[in-house]
N, C-alpha and C positions, 0 to 999 in steps of 0.2 A: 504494500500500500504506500500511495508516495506522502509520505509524515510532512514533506517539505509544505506541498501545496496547500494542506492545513494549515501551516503554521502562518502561513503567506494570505489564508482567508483570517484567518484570528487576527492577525496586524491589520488589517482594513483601515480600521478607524482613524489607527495611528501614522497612515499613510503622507499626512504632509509634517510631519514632524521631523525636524533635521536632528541628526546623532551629533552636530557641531552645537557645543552651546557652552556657558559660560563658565568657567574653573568655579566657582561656587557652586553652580547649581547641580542638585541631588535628585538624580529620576529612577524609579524604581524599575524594574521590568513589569513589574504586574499592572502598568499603566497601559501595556501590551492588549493588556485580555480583560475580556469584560468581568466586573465583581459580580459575583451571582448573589444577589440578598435571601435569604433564605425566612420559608414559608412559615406564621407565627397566626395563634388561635388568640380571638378575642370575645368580646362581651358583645355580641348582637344585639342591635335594639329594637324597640319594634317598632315599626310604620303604622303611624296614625293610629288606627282602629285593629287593623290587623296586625298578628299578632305571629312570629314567625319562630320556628324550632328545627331543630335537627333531631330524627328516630334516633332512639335509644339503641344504640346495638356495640358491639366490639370495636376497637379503635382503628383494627386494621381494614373496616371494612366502610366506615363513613368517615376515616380520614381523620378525626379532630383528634390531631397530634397538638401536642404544644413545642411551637417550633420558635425562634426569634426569628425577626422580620423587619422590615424596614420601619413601617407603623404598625406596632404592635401596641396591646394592651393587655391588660392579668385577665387571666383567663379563670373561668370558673373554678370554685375549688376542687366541685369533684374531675373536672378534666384536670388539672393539675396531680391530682391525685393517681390519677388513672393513667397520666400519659407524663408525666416531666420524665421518663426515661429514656425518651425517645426523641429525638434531632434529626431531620433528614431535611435535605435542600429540594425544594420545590419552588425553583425559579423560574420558570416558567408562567407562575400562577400572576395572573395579573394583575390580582387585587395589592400585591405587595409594590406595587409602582405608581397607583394610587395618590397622588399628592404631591409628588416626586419632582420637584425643580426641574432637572433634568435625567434625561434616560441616556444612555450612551445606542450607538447605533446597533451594536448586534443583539444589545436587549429586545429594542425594537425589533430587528428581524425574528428574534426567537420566539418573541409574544406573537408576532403576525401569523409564522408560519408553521410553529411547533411550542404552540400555547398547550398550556397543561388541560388534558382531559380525562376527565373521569372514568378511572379502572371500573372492568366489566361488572363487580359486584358491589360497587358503590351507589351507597343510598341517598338521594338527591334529597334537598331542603325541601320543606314543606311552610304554609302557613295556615295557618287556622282563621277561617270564614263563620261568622258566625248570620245565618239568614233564616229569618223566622224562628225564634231562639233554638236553632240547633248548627252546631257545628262540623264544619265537615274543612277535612284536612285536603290543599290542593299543591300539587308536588310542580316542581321542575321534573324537564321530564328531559333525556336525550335524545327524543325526536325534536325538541324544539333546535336542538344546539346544530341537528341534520339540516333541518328546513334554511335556516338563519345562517349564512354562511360568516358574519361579520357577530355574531350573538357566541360567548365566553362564559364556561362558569367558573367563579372564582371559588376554591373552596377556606380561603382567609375570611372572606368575607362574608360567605355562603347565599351569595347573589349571583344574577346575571350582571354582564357588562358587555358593550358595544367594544369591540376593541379599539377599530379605526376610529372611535370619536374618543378615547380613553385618551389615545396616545398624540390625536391632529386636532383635535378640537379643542378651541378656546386657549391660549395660551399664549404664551412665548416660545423663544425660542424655535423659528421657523413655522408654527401650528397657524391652523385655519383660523383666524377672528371672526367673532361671531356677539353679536349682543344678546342674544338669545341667553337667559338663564338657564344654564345647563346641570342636571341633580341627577336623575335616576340613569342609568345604564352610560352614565358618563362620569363625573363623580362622585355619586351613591349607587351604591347597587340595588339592583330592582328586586326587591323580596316578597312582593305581592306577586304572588303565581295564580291569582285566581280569573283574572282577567289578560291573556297574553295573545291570542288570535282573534279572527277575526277583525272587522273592516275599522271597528275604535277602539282596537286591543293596541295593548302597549306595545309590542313588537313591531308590528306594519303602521302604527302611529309614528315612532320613532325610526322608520324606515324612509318614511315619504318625508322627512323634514329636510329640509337644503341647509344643514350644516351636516349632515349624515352623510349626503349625498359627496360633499367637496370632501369632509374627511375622507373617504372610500379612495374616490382619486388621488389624494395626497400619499394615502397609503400602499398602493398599487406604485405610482411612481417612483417614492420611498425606495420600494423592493429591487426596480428597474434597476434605480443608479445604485443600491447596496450592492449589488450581484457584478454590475460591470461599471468599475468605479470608471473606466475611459468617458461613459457618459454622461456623467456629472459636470455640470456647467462650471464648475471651480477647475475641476482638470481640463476642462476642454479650453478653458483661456486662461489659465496660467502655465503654458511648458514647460518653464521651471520646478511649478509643483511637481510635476511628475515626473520630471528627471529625478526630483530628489527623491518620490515614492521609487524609482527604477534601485536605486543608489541606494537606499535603506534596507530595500526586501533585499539585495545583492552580501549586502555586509551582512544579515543576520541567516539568510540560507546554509554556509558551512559550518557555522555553528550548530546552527539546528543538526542537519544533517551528521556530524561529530556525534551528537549524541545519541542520535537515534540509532547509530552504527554501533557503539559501545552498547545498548540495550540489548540491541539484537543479537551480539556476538555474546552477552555475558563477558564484559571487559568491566571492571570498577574503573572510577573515574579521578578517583582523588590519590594526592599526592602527599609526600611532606609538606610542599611547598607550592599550596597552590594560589597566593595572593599576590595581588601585582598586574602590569604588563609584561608580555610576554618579549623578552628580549633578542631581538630578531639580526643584528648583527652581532655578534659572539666570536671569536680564536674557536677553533673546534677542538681542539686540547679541551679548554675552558668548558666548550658546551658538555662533552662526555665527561666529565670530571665532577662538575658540580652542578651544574642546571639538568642534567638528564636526569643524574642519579637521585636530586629532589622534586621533580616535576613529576604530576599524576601521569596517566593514559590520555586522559583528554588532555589539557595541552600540548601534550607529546604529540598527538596526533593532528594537534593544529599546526604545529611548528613543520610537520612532515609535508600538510597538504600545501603548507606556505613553499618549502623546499621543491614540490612539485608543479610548481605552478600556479596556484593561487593567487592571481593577484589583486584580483579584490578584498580578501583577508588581508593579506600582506598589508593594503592602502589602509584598512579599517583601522588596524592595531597600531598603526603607525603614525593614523592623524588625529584618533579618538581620545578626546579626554580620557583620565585614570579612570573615572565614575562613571564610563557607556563606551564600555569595551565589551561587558554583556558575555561575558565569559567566566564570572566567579563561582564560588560554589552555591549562592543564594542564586544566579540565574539559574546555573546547573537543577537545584532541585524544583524551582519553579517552570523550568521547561519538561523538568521527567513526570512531575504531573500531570500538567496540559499533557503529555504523549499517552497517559495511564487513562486519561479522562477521555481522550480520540480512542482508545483502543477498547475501553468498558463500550461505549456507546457504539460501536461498529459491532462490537460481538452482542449487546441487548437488539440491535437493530435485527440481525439474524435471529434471535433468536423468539422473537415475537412474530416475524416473517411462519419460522418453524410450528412455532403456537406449542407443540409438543417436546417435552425435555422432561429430563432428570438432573437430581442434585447429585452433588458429590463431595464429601465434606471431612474432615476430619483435625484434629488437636490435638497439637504435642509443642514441646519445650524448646525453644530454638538454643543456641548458642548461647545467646544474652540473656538468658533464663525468663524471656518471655515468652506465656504462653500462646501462641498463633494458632487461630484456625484457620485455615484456607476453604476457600467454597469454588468449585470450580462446578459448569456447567456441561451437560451431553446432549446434543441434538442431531435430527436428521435437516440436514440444506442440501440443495440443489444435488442430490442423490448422492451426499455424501456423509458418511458419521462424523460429527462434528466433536471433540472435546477440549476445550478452552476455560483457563484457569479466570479465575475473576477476578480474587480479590481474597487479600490478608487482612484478618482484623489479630487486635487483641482481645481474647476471651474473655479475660479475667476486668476491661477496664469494660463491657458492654455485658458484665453481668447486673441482671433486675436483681435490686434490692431497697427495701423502707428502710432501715434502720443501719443507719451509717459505721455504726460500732460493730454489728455483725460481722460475722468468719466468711469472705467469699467461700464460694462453693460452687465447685463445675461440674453439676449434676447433669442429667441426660434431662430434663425439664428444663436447666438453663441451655445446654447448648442449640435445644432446638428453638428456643425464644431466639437465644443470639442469628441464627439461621433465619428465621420467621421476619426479624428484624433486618436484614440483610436483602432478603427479598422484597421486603417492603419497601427499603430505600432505591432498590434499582427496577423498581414498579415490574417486579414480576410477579403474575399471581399465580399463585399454587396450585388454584384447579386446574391448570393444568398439566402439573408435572404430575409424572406415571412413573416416576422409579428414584428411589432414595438409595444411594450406593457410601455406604462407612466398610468400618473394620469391623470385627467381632468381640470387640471386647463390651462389657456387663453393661457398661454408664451407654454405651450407643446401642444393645439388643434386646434390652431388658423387655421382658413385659409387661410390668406394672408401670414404670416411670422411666425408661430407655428413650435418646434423642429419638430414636426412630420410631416409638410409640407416639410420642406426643406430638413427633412431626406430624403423623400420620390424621392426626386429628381434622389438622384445618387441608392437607394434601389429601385428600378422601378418595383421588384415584390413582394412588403413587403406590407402590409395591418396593418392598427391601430386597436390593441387590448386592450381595456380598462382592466385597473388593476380587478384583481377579489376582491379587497378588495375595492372596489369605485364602486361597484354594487347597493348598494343599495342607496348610496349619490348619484347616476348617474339618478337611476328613482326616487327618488325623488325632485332632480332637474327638471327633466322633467314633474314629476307629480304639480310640483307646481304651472304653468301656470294654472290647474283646483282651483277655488277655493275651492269645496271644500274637494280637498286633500289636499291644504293648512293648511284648517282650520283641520282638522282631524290629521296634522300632529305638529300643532301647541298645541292641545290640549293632544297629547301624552307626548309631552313635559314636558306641566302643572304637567302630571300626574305623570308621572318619578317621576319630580323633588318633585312634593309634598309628594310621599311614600319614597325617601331617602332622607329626611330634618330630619326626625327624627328617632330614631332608633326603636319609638315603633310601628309606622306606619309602617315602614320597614318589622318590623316582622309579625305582619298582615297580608300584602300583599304576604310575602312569607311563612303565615301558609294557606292562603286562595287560593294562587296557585301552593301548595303541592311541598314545596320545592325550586323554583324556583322566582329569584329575577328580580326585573324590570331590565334590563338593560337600561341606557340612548344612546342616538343618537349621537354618535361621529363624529363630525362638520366635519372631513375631512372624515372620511370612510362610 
């Protein structure tokens, strides 16, 4: 996949920005890439007379997480109660841009075109009508969000919103002027569902108004020039601008590219000495002596592609302030997420295409004595079996608990919440995965309280697939009940171990079975 020509959509924004600027000044990379604000539960109020609520049900299934957000507010106690466990970024959701001075561009594009909607078993808002003293509950529904191609539901704020009048109507900053007082499906969200079709329903009400109308166009055009910035009327009469956008993508391309070559290869990146500019006339004594033998892989390998020809790196390093050389270990790890973040989102994308999948998960100890789970995914694409790793958490910081004093504990109940929670945040839902794959050990098989029980709960079509590497510990676990596979299994042991004790016995055994060496029985596989 070419990682470059993403990195080269992500910089858009930042397209007239020169890397020449002033010895004082301090610019971060992450002014690179858009801040995603992340999705936050508050106190709904009601409209007028009517009276608005969210059905009662599980957190995972109507959403009300308590998440921080741009405009947020304290959320009810019992959702606080029920949900401060949980943190996931839903930026996308449009209600969190809501009041918002200014939007950066690719926010706008994402809201436009990859606005947050509502997973398959999500319960829409509802309000309560009360007509001839009886009440009757009338729902948002997702055939409205079908019909209404420009119609948004926010689950922050748990209204509709227009988008194209959210983001062009009424404002500054380039937006459509309108004297029109604009409140519902523009700055408030619309939470009376009881009146929305129909020829003086609030939908086709707010459809036929000519600030609706211009926002739409504004927003269409918006998209044009986002997608092919050459038609943007700033780049089309200023050349300069865009020699200098030619000149910036050019300087940050081998970088990019550097690292995404060390991800792929499994090369680390860091050095003794990785701070500084990179000193590019050197004695070559000098360079093999003391700047090789402290410099990480990544500059190593810039200094090699400079050696080769590069010389647009070569111009960068050479004329770029200390502060936007874009080479340190702070860009370093803010580019390897942007690649981690392109690379989740390319494998969710397959894998919702797929609709059918299995998990794959398991926990253990790393080196640094943190606990890691890995969750990796199995699908069928485009006629092929697919399995791609996802993602490492920490177990032990994403275990559910009240009472702060408490002993963690990584029970088979917490690791399938940790799972549950996992799949939540990268909005996949359970019904339909068909196969749960771990090890065999007690805290993942149990049947009282085993990850794979509890998974199995809210997975209700997923079936436990034993690892393929615990196949053969698996029958002879089973087989051990016989004694004597026992004893036959106990005496292979002997024999292993007695032909690799010594190395002349060793040889022996592998002149005597022409090549090939005992191998011993690995306790876990």
């Amino acid at each position: 996949m070419q990682w470059t020509y993403y990195f080269l959509e992500i910089l858009r924004d930042t397209s007239g920005d020169s890397f020449k600027r002033n010895s004082g000044s301090v610019r971060k990379i992450d002014t690179f890439f858009s801040k995603k604000p992340k999705l936050g539960s508050d106190n709904r109020q009601n409209e007028s007379s009517i009276s608005t609520s969210v059905p009662n049900s599980d957190h995972r299934n109507n959403l009300a997480i308590d998440i921080p957000c741009t405009n947020t507010l304290s959320a009810s106690k019992s959702e606080q109660k029920n949900d401060s466990h949980i943190n996931f970024d839903y930026s996308s959701d449009i209600g969190c841009f809501i009041g918002s001075k200014s939007i950066e561009n690719s926010s706008k594009a994402n809201l436009l075109e990859k606005h947050w909607m509502p997973p398959i078993n999500y319960e829409f808002p509802f309000c309560v009508v009360t007509k001839n003293g009886k009440q009757t509950k009338k729902y948002a529904q997702r055939s409205h969000l079908n019909k209404f191609h420009w119609l948004v539901l926010s689950h922050k704020d748990q209204g509709l919103y227009c988008k194209y009048c959210a983001l062009f109507a009424s404002g500054s900053g380039g937006r459509v002027q309108t004297n029109t007082p604009l409140k519902r499906l523009v700055k408030q969200p619309l939470k009376a569902f009881d009146d929305l079709l129909g020829e003086k329903g609030s939908l086709l009400t707010h459809q036929r108004n000519k600030y609706h109308q211009i926002s739409v166009e504004a927003g269409k055009s918006f998209l044009v020039t986002y997608h092919n910035p050459d038609l943007n009327v700033a780049n089309q009469v200023c050349k300069q601008r865009m020699a200098q956008v030619k000149e910036n993508r050019d300087r940050l391309r081998p970088i990019v590219s550097t690292i995404v070559l060390c991800g792929r290869q499994n090369i680390p990146l860091r050095g003794h000495r990785d701070d500084g500019k990179i000193i590019l006339n050197v004695d070559k004594n000098e360079q093999n002596s003391v700047v090789a033998n402290q410099e990480g892989n990544f500059r190593a390998l810039l200094r090699f592609r400079i050696e080769s020809g590069d010389s647009n790196l070569r111009q960068h390093l050479e004329v770029a302030n200390s502060n936007a050389t874009y080479i340190s270990k702070t860009v370093q790890n803010e580019l390897i997420d942007t690649c981690k973040d392109l690379i989740q989102e390319a494998i969710l994308a397959r894998v919702k295409e797929a609709k059918l999948f299995s998990l794959i998960f398991d926990e253990t100890t790393d080196i640094s004595h943190t606990e890691q789970l890995s969750l990796s995914i199995r699908y069928f694409y485009n006629g092929v079996i697919k399995e791609d790793f996802l993602t490492f958490c920490d177990a032990y910081e994403m275990i559910h608990f009240e009472d702060a004093r408490a002993e963690r504990r990584l029970t088979g109940v917490e690791l399938s919440r940790i799972v549950e929670d996992l799949c939540f945040k990268f909005d996949i839902d359970l019904a339909w995965c068909v196969g749960i794959g771990t090890d065999s050990c007690s805290v993942m098989t149990s049947e009282t309280k085993g990850a794979v029980h509890e998974l199995s709960k809210n997975a209700t079509n997923a079936k436990r697939c034993p690892c393929n590497n615990h196949i053969l510990n698996n029958s002879l676990a089973k087989s051990s009940k016989v004694s004597a596979c026992r004893n036959a299994s106990a005496t292979m042991r002997k024999v292993v171990a007695f032909a690799n004790a010594s190395a002349k016995r060793h040889k022996v055994f592998e002149e005597e079975l022409e090549g090939m060496a005992l191998q011993g029985i690995c306790e876990t596989r």
